[in-house]
Biopython code that builds the backbone (N, CA, C, O; Angstrom):
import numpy as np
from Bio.PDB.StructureBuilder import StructureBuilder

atoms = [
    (1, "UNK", "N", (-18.087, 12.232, -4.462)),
    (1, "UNK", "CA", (-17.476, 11.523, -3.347)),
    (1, "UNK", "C", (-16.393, 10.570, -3.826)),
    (1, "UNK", "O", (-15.400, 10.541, -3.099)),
    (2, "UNK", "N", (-16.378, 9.928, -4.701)),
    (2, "UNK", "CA", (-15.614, 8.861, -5.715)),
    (2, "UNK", "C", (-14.290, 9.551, -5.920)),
    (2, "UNK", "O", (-13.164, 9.158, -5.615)),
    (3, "UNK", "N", (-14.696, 10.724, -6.535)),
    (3, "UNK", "CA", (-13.460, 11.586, -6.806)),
    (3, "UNK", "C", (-12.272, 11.749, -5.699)),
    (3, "UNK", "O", (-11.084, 11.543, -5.948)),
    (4, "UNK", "N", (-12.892, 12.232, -4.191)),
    (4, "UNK", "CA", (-12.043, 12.378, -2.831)),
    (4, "UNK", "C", (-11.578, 11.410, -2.757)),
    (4, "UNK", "O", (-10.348, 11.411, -2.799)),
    (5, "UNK", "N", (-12.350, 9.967, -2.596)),
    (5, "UNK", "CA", (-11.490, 8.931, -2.797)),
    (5, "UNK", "C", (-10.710, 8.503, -3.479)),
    (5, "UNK", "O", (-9.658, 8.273, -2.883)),
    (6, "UNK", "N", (-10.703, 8.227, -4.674)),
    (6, "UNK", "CA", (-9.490, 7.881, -5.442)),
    (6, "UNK", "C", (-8.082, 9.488, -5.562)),
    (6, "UNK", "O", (-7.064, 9.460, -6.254)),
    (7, "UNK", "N", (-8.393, 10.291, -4.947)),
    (7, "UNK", "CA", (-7.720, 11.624, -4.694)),
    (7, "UNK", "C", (-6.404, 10.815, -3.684)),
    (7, "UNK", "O", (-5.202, 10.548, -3.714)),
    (8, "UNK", "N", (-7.817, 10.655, -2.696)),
    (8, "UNK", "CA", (-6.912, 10.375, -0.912)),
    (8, "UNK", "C", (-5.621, 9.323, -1.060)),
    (8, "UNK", "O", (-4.462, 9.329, -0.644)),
    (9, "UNK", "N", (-6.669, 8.149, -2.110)),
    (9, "UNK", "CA", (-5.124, 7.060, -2.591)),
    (9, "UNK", "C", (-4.343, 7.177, -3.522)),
    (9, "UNK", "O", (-3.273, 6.569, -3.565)),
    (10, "UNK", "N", (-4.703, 7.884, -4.311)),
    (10, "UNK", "CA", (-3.440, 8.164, -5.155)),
    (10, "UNK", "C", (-2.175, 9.195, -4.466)),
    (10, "UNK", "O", (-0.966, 9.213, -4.698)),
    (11, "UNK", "N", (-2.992, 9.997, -3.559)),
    (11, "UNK", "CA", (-1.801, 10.646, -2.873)),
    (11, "UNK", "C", (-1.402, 9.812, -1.999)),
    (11, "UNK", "O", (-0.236, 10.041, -1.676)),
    (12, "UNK", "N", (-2.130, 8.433, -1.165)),
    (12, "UNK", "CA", (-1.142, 7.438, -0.476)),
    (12, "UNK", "C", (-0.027, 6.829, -1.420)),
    (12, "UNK", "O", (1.077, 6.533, -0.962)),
    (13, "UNK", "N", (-0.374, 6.640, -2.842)),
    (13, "UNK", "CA", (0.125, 5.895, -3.756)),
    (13, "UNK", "C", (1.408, 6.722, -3.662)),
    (13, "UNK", "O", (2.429, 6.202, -3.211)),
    (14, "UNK", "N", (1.387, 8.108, -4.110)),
    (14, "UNK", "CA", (2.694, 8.833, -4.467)),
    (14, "UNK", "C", (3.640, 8.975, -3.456)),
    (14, "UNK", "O", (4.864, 8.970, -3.591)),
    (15, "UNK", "N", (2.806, 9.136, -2.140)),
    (15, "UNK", "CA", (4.011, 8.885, -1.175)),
    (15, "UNK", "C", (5.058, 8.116, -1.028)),
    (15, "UNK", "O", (6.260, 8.379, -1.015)),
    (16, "UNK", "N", (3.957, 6.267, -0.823)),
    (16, "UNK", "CA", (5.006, 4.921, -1.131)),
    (16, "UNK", "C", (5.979, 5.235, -2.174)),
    (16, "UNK", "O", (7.177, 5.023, -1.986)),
    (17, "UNK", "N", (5.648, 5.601, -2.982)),
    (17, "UNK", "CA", (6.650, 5.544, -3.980)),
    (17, "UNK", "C", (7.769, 6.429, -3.673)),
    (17, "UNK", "O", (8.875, 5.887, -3.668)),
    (18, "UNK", "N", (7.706, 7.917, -3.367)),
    (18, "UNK", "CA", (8.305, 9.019, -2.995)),
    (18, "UNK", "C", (9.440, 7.970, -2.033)),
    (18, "UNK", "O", (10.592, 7.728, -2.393)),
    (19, "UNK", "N", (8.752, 7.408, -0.673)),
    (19, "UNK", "CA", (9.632, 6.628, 0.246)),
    (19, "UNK", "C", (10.759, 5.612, -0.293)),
    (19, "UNK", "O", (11.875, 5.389, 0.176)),
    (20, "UNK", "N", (10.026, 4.981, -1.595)),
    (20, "UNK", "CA", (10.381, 3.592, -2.390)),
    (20, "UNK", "C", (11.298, 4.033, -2.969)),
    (20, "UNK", "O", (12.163, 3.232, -3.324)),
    (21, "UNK", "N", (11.456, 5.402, -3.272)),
    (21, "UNK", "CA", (12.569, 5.573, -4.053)),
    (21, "UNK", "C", (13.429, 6.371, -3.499)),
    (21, "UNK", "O", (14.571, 6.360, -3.956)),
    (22, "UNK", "N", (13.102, 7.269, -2.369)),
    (22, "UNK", "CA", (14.350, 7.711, -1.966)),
    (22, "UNK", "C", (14.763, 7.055, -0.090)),
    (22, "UNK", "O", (15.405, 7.645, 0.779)),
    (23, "UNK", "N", (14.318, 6.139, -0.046)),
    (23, "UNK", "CA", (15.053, 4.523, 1.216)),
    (23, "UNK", "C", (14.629, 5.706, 2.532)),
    (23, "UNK", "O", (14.913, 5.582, 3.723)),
    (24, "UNK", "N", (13.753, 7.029, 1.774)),
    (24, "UNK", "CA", (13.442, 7.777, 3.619)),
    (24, "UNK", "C", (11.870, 6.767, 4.343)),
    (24, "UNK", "O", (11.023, 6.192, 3.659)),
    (25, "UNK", "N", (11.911, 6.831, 5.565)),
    (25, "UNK", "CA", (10.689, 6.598, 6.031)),
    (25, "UNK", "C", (10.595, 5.206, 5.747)),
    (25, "UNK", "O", (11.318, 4.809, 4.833)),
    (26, "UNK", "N", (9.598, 4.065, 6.535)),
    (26, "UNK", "CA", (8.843, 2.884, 6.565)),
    (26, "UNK", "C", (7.802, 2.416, 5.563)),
    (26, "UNK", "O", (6.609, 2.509, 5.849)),
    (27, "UNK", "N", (8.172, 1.959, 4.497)),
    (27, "UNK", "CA", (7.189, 1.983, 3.722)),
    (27, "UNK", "C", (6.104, 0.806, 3.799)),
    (27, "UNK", "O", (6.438, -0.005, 4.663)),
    (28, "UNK", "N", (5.071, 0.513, 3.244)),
    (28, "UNK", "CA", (4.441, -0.540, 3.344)),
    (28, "UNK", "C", (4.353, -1.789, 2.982)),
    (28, "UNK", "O", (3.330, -2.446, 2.788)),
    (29, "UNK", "N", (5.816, -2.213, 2.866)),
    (29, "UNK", "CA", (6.346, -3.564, 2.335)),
    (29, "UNK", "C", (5.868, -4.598, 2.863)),
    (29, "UNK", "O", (6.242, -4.587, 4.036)),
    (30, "UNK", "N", (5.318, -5.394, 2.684)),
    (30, "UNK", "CA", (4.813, -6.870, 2.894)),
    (30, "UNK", "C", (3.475, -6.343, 4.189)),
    (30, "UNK", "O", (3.228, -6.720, 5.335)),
    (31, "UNK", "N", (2.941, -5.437, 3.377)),
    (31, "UNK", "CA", (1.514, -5.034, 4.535)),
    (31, "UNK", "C", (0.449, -4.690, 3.235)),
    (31, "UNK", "O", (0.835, -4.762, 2.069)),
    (32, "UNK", "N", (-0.559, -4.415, 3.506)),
    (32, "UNK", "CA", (-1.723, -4.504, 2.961)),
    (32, "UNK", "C", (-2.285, -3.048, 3.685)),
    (32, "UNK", "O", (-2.257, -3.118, 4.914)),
    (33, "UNK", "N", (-2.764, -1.804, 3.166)),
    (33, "UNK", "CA", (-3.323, -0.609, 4.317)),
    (33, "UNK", "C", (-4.590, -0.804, 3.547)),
    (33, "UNK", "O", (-4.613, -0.905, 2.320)),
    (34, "UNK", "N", (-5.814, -0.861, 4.445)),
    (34, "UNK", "CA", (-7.085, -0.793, 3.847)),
    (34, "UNK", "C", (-7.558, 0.653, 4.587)),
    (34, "UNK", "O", (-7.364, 1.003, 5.751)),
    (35, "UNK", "N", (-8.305, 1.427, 3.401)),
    (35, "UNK", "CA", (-8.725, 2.381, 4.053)),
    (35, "UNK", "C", (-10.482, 2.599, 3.861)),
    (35, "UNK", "O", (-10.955, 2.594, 2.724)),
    (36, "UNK", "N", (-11.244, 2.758, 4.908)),
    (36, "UNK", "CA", (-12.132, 2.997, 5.418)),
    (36, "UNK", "C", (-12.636, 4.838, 5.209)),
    (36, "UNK", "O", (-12.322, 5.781, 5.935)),
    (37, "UNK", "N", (-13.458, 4.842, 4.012)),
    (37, "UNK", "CA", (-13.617, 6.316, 3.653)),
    (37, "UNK", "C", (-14.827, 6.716, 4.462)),
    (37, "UNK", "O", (-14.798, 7.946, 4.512)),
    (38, "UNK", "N", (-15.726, 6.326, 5.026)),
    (38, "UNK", "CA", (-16.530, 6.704, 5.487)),
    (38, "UNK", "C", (-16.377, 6.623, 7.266)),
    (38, "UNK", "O", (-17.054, 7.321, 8.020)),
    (39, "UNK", "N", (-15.537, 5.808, 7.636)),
    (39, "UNK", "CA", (-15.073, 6.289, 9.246)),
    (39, "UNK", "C", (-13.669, 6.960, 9.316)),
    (39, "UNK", "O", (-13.097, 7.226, 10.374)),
    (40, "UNK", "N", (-13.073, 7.258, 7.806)),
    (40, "UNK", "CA", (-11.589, 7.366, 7.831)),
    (40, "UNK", "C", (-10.792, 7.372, 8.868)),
    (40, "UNK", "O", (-10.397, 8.193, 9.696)),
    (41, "UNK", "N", (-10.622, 6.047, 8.579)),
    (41, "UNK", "CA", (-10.012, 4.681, 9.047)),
    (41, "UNK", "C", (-9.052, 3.905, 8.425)),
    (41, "UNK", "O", (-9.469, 3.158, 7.540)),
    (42, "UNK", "N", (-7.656, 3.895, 8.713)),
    (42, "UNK", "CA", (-7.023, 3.278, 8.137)),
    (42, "UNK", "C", (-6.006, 1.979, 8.611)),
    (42, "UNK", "O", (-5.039, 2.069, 9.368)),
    (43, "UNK", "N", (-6.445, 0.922, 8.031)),
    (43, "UNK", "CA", (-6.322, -0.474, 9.296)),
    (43, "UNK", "C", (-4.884, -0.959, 8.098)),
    (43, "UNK", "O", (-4.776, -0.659, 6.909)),
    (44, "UNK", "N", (-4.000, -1.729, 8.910)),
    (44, "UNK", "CA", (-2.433, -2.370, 8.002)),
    (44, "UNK", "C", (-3.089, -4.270, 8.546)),
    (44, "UNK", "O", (-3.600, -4.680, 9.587)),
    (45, "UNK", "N", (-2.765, -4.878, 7.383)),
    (45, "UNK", "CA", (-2.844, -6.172, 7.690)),
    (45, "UNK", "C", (-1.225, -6.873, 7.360)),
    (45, "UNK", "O", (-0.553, -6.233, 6.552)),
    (46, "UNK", "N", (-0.864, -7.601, 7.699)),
    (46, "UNK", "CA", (0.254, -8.605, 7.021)),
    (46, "UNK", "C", (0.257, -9.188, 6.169)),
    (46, "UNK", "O", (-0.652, -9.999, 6.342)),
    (47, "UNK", "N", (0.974, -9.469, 4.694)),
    (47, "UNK", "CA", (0.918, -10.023, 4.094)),
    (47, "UNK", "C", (2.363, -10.371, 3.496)),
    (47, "UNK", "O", (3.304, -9.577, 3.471)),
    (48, "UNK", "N", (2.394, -12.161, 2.845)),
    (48, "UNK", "CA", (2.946, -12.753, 2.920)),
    (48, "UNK", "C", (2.949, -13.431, 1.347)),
    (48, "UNK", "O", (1.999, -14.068, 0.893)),
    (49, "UNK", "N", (4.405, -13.114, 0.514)),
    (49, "UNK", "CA", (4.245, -13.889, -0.815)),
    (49, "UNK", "C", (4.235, -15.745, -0.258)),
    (49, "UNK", "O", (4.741, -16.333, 0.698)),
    (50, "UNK", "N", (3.315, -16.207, -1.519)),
    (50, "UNK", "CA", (3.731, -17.353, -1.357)),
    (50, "UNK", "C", (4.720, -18.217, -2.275)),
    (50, "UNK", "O", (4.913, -17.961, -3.464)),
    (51, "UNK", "N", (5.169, -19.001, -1.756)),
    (51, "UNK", "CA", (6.684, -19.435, -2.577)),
    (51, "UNK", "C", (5.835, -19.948, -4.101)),
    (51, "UNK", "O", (6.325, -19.580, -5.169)),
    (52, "UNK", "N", (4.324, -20.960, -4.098)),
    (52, "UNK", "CA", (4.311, -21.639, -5.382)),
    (52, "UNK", "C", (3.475, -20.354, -6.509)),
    (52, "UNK", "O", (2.768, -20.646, -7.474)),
    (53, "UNK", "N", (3.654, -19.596, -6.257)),
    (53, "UNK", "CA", (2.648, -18.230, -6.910)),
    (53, "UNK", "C", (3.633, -17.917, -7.925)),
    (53, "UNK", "O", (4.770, -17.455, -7.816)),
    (54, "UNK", "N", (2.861, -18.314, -9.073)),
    (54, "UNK", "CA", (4.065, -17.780, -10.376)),
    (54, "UNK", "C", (3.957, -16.353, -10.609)),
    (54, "UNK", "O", (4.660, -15.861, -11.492)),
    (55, "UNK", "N", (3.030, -15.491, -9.814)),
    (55, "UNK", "CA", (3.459, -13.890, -9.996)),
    (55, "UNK", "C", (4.223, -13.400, -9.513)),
    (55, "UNK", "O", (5.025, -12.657, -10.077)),
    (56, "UNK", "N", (4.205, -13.718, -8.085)),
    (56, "UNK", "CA", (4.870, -12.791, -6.803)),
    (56, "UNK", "C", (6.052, -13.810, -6.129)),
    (56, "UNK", "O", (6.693, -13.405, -5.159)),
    (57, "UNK", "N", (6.302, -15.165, -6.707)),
    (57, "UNK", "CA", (7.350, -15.628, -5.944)),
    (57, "UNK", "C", (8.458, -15.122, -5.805)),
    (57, "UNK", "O", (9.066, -15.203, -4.738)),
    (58, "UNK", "N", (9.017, -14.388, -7.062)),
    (58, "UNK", "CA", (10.273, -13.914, -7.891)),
    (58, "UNK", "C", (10.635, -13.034, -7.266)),
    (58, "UNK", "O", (11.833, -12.791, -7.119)),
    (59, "UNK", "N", (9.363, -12.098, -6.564)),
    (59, "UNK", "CA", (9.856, -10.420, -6.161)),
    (59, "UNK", "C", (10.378, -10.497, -4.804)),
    (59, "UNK", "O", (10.264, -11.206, -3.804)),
    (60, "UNK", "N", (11.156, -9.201, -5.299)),
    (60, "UNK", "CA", (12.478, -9.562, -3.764)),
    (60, "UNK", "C", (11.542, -8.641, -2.872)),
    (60, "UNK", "O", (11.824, -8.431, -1.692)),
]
sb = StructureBuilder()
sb.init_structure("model")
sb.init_model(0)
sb.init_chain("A")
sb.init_seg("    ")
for serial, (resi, resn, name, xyz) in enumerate(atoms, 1):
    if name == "N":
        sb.init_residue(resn, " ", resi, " ")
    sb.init_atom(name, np.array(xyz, "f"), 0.0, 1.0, " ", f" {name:<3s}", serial, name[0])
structure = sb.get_structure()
């Protein structure tokens, strides 16, 4: 079962990227997709860098 899952997101993974790099389609920039394997379910939250965060302030 482990296996399908990390399957299902890595093929979400390759998509974003597929989108990320060629500017087609809405990608999931400043969202969060949680996915739900057992009701497959897939919910988007908002998310927001914060300015004093020495990881993520920098990224455009």
């Amino acid at each position: 079962m482990l296996g399908a899952v990390s399957a299902a997101l890595g093929c979400l993974a390759a998509v974003e990227a597929v989108k990320h790099l060629t500017g087609f389609g809405e990608t999931l920039k400043g969202k969060m997709l949680a996915y739900d394997a057992e009701a497959m379910d897939f919910m988007k939250f908002p998310v927001s860098r914060k300015a004093d965060c020495p990881v993520c302030a920098h990224l455009g």
